[in-house]
FIKOLZA-1660 file (N, C-alpha, C; in steps of 0.1 Angstrom, whole numbers, plus 5000, padded with zeros to 4 digits):
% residues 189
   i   px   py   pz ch aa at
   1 1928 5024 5638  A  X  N
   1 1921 5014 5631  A  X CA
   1 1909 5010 5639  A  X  C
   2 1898 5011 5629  A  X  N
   2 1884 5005 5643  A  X CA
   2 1884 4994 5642  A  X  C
   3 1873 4987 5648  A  X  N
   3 1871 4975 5655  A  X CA
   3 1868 4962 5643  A  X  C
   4 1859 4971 5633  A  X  N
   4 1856 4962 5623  A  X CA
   4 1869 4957 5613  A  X  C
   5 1875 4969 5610  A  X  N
   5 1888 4967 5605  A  X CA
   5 1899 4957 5610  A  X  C
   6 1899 4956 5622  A  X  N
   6 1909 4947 5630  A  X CA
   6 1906 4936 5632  A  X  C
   7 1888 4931 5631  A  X  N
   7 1884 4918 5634  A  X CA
   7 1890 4913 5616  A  X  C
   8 1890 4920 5608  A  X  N
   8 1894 4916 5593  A  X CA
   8 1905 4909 5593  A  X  C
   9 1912 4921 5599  A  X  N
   9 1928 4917 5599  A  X CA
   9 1934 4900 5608  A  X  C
  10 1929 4904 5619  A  X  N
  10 1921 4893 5626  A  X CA
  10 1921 4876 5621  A  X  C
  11 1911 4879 5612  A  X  N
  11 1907 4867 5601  A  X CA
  11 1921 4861 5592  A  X  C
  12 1922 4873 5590  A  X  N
  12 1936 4868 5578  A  X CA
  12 1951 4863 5585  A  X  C
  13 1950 4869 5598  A  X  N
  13 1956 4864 5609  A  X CA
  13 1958 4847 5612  A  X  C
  14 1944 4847 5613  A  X  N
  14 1937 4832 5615  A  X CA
  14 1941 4819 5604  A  X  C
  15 1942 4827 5595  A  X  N
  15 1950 4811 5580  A  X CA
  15 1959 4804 5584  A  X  C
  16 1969 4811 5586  A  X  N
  16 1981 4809 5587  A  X CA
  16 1984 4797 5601  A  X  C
  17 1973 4798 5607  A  X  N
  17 1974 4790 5622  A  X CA
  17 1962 4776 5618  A  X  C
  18 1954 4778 5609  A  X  N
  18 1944 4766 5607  A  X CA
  18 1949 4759 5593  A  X  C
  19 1961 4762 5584  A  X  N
  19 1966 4756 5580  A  X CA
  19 1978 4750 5584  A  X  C
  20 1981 4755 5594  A  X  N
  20 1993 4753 5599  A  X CA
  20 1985 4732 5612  A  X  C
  21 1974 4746 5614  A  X  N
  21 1968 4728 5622  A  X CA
  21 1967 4716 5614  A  X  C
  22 1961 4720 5604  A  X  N
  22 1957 4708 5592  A  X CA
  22 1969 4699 5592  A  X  C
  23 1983 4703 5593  A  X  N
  23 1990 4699 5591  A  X CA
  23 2000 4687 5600  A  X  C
  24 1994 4686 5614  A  X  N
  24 1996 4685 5625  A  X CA
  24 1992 4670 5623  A  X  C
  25 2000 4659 5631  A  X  N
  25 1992 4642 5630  A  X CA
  25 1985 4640 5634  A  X  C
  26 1980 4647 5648  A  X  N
  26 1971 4644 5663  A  X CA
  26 1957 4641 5656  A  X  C
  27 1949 4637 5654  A  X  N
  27 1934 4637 5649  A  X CA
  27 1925 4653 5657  A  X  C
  28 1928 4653 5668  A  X  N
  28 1924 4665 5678  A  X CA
  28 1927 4679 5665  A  X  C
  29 1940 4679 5664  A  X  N
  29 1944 4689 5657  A  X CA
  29 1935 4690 5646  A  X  C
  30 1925 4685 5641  A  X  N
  30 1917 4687 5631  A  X CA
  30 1910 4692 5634  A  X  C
  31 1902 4690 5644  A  X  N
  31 1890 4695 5655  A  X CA
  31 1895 4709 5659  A  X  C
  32 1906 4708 5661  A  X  N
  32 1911 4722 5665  A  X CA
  32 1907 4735 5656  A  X  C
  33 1919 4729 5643  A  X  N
  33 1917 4738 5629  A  X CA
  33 1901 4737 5627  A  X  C
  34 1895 4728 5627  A  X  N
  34 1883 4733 5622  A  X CA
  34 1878 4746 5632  A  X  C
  35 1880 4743 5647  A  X  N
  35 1875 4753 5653  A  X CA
  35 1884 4771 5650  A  X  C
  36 1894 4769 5646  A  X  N
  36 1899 4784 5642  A  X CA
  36 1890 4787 5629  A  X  C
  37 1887 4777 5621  A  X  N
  37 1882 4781 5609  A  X CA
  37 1865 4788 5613  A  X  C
  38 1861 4781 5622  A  X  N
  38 1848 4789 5628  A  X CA
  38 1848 4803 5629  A  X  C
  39 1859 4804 5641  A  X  N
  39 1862 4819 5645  A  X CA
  39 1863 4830 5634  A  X  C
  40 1876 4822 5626  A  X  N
  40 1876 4829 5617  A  X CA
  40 1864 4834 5609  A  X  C
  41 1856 4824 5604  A  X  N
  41 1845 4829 5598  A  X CA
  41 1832 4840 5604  A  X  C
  42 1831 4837 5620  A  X  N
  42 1821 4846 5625  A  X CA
  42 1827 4856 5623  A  X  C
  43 1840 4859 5625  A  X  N
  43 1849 4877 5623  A  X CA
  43 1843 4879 5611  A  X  C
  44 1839 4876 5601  A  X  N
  44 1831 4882 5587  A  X CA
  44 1821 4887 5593  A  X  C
  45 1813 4878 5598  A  X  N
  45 1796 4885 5604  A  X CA
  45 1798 4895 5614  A  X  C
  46 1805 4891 5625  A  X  N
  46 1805 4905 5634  A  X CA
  46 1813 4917 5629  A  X  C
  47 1823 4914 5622  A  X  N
  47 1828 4929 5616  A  X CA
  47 1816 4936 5608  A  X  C
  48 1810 4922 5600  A  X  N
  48 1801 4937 5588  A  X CA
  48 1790 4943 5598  A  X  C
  49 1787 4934 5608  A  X  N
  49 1773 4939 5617  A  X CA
  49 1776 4951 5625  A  X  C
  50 1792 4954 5631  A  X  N
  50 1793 4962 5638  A  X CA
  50 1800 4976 5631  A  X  C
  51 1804 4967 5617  A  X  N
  51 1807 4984 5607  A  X CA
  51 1792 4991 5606  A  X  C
  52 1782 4982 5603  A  X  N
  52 1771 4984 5597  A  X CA
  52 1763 4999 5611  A  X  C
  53 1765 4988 5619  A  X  N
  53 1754 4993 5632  A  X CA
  53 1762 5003 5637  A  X  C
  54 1775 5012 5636  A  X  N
  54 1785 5017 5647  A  X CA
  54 1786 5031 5633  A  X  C
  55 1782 5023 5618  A  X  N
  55 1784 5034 5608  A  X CA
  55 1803 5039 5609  A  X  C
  56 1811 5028 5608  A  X  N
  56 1825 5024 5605  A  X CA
  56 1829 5015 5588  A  X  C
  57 1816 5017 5580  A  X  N
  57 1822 5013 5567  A  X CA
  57 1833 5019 5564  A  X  C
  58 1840 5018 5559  A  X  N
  58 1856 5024 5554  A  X CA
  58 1858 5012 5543  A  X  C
  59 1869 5023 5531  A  X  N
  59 1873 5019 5520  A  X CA
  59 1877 5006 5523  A  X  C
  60 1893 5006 5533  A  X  N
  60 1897 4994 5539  A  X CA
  60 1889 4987 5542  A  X  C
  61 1881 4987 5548  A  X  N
  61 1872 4974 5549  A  X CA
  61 1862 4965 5536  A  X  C
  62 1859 4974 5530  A  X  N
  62 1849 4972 5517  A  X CA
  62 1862 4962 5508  A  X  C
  63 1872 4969 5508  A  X  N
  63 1883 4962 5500  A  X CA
  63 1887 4945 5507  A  X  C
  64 1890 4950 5520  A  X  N
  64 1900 4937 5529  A  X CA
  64 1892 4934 5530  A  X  C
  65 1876 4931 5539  A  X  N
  65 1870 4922 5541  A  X CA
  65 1865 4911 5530  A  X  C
  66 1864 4917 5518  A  X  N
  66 1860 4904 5508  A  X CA
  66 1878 4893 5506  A  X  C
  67 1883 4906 5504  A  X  N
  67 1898 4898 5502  A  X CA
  67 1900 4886 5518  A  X  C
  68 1901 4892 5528  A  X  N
  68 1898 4884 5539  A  X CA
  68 1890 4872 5542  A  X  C
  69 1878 4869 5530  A  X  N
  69 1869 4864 5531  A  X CA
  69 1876 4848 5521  A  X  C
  70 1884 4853 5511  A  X  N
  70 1890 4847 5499  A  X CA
  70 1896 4838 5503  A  X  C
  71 1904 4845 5510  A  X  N
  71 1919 4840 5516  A  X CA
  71 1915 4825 5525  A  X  C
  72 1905 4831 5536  A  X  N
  72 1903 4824 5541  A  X CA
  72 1895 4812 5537  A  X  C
  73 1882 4811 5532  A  X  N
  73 1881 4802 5519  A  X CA
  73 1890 4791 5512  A  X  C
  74 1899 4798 5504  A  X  N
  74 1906 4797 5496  A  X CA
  74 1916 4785 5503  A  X  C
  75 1923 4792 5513  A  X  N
  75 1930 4783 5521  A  X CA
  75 1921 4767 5527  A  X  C
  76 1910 4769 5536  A  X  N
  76 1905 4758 5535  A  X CA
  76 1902 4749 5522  A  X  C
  77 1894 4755 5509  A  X  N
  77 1893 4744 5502  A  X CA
  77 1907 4740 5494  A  X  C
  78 1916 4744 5498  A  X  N
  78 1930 4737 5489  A  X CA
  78 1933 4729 5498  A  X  C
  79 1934 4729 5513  A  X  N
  79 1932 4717 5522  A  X CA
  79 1926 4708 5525  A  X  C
  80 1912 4709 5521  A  X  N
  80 1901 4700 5520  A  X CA
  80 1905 4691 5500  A  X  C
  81 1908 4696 5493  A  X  N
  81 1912 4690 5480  A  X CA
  81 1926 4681 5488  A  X  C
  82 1935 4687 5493  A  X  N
  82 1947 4678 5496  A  X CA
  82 1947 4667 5507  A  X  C
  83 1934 4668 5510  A  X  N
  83 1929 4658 5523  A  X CA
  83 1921 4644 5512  A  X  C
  84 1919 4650 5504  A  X  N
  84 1911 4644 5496  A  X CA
  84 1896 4642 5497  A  X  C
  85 1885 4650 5503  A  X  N
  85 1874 4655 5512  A  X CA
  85 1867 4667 5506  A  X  C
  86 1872 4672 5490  A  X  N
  86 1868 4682 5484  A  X CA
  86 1870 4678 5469  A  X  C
  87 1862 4681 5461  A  X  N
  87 1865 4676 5442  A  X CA
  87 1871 4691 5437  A  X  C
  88 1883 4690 5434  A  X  N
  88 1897 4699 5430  A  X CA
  88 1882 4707 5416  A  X  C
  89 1875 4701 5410  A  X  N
  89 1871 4708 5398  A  X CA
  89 1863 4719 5404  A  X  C
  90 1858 4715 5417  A  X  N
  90 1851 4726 5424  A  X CA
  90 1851 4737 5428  A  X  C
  91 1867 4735 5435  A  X  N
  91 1873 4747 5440  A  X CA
  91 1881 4752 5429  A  X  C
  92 1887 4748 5417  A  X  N
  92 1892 4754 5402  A  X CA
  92 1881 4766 5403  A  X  C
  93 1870 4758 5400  A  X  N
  93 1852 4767 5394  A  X CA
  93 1856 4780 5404  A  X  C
  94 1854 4777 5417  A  X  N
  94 1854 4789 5428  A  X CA
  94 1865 4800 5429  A  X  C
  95 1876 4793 5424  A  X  N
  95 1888 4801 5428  A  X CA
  95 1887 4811 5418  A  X  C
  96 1885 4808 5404  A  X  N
  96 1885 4815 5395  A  X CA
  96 1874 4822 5397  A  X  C
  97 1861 4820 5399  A  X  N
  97 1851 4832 5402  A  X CA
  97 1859 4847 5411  A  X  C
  98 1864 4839 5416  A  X  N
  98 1872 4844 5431  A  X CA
  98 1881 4855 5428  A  X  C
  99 1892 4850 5419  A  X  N
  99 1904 4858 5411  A  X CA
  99 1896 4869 5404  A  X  C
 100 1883 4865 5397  A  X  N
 100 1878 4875 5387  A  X CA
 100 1872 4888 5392  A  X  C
 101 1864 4882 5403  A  X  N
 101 1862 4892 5413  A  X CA
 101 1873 4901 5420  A  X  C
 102 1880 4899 5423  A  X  N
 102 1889 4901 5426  A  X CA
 102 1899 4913 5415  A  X  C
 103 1899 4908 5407  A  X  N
 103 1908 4916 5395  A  X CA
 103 1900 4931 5387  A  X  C
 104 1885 4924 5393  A  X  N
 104 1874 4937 5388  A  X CA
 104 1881 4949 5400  A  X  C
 105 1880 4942 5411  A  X  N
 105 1876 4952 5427  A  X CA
 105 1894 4959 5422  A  X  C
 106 1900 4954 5419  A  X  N
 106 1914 4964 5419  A  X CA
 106 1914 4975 5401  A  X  C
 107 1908 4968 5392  A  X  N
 107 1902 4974 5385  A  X CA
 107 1897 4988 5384  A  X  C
 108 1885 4986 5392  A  X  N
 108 1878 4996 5396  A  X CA
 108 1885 5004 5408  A  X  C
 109 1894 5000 5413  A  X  N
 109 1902 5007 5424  A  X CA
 109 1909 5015 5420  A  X  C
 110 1915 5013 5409  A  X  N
 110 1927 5018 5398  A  X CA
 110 1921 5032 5394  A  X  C
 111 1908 5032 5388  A  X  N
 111 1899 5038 5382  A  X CA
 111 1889 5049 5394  A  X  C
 112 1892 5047 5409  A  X  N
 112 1886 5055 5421  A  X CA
 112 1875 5053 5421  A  X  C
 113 1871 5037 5418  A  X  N
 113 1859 5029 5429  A  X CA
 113 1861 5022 5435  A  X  C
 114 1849 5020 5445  A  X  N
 114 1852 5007 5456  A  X CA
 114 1840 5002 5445  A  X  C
 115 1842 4985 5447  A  X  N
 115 1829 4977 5444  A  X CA
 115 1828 4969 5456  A  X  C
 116 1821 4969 5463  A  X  N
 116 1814 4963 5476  A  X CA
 116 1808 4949 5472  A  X  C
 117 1806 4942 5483  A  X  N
 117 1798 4924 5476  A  X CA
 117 1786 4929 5479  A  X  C
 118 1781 4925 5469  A  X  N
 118 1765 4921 5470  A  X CA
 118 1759 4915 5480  A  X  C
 119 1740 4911 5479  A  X  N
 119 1735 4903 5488  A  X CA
 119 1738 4889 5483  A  X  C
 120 1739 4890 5469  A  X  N
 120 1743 4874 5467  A  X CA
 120 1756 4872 5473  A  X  C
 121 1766 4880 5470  A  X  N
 121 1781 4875 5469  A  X CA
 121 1785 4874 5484  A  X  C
 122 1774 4879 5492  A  X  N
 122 1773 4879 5508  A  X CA
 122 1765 4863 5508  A  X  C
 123 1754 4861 5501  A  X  N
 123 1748 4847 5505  A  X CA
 123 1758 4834 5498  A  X  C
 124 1765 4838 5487  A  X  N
 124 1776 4829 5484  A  X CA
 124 1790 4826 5493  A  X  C
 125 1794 4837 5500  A  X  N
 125 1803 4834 5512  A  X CA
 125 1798 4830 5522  A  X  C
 126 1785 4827 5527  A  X  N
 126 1779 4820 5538  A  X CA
 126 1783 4806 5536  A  X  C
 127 1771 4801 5523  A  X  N
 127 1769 4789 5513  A  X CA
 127 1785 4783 5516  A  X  C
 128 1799 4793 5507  A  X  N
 128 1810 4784 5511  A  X CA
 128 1812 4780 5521  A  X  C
 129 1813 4793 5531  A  X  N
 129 1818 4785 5548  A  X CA
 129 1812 4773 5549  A  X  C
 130 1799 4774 5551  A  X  N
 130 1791 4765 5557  A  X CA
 130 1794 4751 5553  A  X  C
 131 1790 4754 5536  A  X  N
 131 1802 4737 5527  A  X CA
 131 1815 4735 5535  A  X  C
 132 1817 4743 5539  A  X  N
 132 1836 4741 5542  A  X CA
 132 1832 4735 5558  A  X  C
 133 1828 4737 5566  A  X  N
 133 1828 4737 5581  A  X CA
 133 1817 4724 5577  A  X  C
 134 1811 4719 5574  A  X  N
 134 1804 4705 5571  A  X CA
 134 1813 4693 5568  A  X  C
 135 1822 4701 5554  A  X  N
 135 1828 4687 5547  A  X CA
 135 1841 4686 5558  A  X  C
 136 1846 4698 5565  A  X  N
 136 1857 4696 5577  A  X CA
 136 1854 4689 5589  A  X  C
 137 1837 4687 5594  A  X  N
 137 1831 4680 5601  A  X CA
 137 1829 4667 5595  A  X  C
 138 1831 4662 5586  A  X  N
 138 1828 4650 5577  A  X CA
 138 1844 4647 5578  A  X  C
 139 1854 4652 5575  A  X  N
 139 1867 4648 5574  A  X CA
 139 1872 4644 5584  A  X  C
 140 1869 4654 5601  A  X  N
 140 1870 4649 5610  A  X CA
 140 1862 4637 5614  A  X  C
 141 1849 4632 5614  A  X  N
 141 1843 4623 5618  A  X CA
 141 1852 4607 5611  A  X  C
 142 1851 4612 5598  A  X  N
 142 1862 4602 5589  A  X CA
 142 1871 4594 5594  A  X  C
 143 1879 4603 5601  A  X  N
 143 1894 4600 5603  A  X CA
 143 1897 4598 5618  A  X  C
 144 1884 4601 5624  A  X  N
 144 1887 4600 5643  A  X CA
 144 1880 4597 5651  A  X  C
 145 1866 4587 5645  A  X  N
 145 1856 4582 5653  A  X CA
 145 1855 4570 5649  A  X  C
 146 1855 4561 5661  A  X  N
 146 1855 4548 5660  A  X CA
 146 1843 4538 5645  A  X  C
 147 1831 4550 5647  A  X  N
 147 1820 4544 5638  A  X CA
 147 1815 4559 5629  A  X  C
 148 1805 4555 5617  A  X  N
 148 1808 4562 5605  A  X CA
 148 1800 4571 5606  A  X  C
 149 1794 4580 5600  A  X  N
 149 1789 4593 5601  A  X CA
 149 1786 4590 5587  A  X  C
 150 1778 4580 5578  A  X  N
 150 1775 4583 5568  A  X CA
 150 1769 4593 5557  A  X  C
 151 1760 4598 5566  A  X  N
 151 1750 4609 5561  A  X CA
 151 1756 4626 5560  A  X  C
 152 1769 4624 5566  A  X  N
 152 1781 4635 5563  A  X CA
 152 1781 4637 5547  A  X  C
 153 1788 4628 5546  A  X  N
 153 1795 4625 5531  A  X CA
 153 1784 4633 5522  A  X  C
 154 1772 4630 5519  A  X  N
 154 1763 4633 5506  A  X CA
 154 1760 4647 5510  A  X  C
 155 1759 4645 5519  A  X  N
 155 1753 4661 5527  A  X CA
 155 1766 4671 5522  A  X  C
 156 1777 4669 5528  A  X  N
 156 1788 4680 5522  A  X CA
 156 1788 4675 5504  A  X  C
 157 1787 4664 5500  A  X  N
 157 1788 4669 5480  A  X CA
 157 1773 4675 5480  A  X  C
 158 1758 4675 5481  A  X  N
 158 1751 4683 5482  A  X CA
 158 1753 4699 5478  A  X  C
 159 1757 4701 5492  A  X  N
 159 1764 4714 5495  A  X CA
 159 1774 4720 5488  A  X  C
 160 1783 4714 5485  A  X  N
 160 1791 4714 5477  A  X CA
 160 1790 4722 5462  A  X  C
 161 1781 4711 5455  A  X  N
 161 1773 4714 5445  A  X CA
 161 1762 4727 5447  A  X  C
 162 1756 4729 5454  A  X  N
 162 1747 4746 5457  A  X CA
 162 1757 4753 5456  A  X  C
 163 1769 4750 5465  A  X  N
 163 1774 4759 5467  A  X CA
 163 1787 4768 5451  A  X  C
 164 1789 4759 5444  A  X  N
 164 1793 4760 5431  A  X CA
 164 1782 4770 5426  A  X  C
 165 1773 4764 5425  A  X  N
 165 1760 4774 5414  A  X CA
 165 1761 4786 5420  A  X  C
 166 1757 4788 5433  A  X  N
 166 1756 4804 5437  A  X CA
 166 1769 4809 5435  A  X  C
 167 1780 4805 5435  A  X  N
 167 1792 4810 5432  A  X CA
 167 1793 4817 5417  A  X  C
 168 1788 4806 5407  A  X  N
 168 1792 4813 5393  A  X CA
 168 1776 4821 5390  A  X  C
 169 1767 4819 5394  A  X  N
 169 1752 4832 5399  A  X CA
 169 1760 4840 5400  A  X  C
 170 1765 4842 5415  A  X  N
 170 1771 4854 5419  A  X CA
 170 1783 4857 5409  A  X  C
 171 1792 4855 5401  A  X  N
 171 1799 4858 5394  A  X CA
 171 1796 4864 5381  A  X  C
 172 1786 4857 5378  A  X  N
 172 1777 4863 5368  A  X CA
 172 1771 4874 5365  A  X  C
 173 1763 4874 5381  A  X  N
 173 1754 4886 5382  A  X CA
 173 1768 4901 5384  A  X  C
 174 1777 4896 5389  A  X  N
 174 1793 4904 5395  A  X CA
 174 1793 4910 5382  A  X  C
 175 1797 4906 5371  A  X  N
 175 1805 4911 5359  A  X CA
 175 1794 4915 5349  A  X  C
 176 1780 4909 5349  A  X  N
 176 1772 4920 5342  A  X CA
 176 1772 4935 5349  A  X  C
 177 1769 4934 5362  A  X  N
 177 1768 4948 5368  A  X CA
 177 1775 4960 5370  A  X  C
 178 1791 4951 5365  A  X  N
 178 1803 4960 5364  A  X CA
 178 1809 4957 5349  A  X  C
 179 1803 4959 5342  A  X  N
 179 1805 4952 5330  A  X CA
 179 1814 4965 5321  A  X  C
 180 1812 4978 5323  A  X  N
 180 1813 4990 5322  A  X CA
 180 1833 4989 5325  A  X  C
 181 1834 4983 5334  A  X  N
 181 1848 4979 5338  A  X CA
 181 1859 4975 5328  A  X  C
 182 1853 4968 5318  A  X  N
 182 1860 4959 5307  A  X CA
 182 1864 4971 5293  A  X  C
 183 1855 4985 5297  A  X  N
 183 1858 4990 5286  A  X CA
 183 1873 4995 5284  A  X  C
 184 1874 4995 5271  A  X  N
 184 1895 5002 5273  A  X CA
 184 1893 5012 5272  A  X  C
 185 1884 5023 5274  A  X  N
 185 1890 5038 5278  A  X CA
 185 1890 5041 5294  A  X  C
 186 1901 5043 5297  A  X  N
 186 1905 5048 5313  A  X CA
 186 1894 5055 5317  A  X  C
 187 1887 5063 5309  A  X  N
 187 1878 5070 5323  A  X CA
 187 1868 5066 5326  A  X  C
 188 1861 5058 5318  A  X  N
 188 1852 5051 5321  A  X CA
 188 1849 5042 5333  A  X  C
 189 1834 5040 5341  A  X  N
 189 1834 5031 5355  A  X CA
 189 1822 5033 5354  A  X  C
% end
């Protein structure tokens, strides 16, 4: 398995320990998870840079790294909703983009294609982390500093909200492109 493949695996690795922090009393422990959720997320950027530059794209990766990207996501904003620090309608909007995508890529897999993310669906998983690692900086400031960090708060709903539109953009743009997918004859792609 190469390097980019394992930083994936890597990531998905990583959930299971930053929700497991979230869950912890210590206020630190938030600081903490937020910091796994970082790592986590630069393993997206240095895997695709060093698939890219080293010429290690592989199927496995085209596939697991978006799924890796989901997961990870996915897992924070259902923690940030149960923290109460995220609007549940937002991440509904996202998750479903998420699943849809999702259900095309095995689709098309069924059928012997890979569908790869786009530049958007690449600038839409930035846009989330970034919302996610702000409003988890806002959650921590919240909950563990003596005085307020007002200008958190609008800043992650902001974000928030961008980050919704490029999501159903990118979802958009996703299923016209592969729209060919939907038809009922099997051989078609």
């Amino acid at each position: 398995m190469n390097t980019p493949n394992k930083l994936t695996l890597l990531r998905m690795a990583l959930v299971p320990v930053y929700v497991g922090l979230m869950y912890l009393p210590h206020p630190n422990a938030l600081l903490i998870a937020d910091a796994v959720f970082v790592v986590a997320a630069l393993t997206d950027a240095l895997d695709g840079h060093i698939a890219r530059r080293d010429g290690l794209v592989t199927d496995f990766g085209k596939l697991m790294d978006p799924l890796a990207d989901k997961v990870l996501v996915m897992a924070a904003m259902v923690m940030l909703v149960y923290a109460g620090y995220a609007p549940a309608w937002a991440v509904v909007v996202i998750l479903a983009r998420e699943f849809l995508v999702s259900l095309m890529r095995q689709v098309a897999a069924a059928r012997g294609h890979v569908l790869a993310a786009d530049n958007l669906g690449k600038i839409k998983t930035v846009s989330q982390m970034t919302w996610l690692i702000i409003t988890m900086l806002y959650r921590w400031a919240d909950r563990s500093l003596s005085y307020s960090i007002d200008w958190l708060g609008p800043v992650s709903a902001g974000l928030g909200l961008v980050t919704v539109a490029l999501t159903l953009a990118s979802g958009i743009r996703y299923v016209s492109q592969n729209r060919s997918l939907f038809s009922l004859e099997q051989g078609t792609g």
